[in-house]
C-alpha positions in Angstrom: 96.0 -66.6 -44.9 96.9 -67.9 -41.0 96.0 -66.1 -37.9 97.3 -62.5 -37.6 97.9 -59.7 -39.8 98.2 -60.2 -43.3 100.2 -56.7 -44.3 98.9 -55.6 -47.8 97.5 -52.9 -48.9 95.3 -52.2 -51.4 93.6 -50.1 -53.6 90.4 -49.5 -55.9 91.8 -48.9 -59.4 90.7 -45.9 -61.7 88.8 -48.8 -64.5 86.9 -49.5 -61.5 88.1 -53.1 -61.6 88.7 -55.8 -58.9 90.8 -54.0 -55.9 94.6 -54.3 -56.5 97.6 -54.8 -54.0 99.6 -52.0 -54.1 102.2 -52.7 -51.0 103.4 -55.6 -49.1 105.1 -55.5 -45.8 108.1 -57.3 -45.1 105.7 -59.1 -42.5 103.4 -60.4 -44.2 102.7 -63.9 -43.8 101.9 -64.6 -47.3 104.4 -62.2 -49.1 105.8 -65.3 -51.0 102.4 -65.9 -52.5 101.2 -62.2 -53.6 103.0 -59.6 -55.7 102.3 -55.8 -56.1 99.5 -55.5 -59.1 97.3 -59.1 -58.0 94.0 -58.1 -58.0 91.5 -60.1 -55.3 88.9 -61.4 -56.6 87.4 -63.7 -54.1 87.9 -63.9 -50.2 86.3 -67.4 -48.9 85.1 -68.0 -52.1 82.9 -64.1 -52.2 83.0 -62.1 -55.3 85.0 -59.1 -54.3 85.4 -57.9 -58.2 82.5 -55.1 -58.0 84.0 -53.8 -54.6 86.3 -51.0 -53.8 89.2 -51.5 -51.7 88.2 -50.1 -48.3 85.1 -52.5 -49.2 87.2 -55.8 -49.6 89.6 -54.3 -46.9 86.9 -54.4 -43.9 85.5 -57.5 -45.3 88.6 -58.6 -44.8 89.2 -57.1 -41.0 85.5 -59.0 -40.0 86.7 -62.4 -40.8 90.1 -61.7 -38.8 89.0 -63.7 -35.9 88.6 -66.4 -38.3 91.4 -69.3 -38.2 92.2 -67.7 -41.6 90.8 -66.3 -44.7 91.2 -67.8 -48.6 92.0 -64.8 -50.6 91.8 -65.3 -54.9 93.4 -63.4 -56.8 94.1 -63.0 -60.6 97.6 -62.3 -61.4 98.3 -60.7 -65.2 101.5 -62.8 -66.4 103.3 -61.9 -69.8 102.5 -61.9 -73.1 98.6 -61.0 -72.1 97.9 -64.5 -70.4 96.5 -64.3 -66.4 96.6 -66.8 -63.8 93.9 -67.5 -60.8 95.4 -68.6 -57.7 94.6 -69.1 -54.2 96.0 -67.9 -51.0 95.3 -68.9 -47.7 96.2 -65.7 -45.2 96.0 -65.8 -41.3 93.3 -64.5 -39.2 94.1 -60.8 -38.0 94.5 -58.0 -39.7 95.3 -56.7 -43.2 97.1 -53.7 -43.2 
């Protein structure tokens, strides 16, 4: 993502399985790219899948002075299939 705030929020779901965005501001630089229920698995290419949200989320808020931050997520698509992608989000904040 690009410099600035990124405006999601997430959360650690009860399966204890990779954090998952639960809300995305009408702000947020990437909110083309990422829907409500993508679960991150990687920021610059770091496993975040055995991490809890507040974990992922101040990972995220020490690399916000970097230009920006590659967040991967894994997106479940019909009929039981999933897609990986990749997001690039600005430098800044999250929430």
């Amino acid at each position: 993502a690009p410099a600035g705030k990124v405006g999601i929020v997430i959360e650690t779901p009860l399966d204890g399985g990779p954090a998952i965005i639960r809300e995305i501001s009408d702000t947020c630089p990437i909110i083309n790219q990422v829907q409500s229920g993508d679960k991150i698995i990687a920021v610059d290419e770091e496993d975040m899948r055995g991490m809890k949200a507040q974990d992922v989320t101040r990972l995220l808020a020490t690399k916000s002075s970097n230009k920006e931050r590659k967040i991967t997520l894994r997106r479940d698509l019909t009929y039981g299939t999933t897609s990986v992608i990749s997001v690039v989000a600005p430098a800044g904040k999250v929430g």
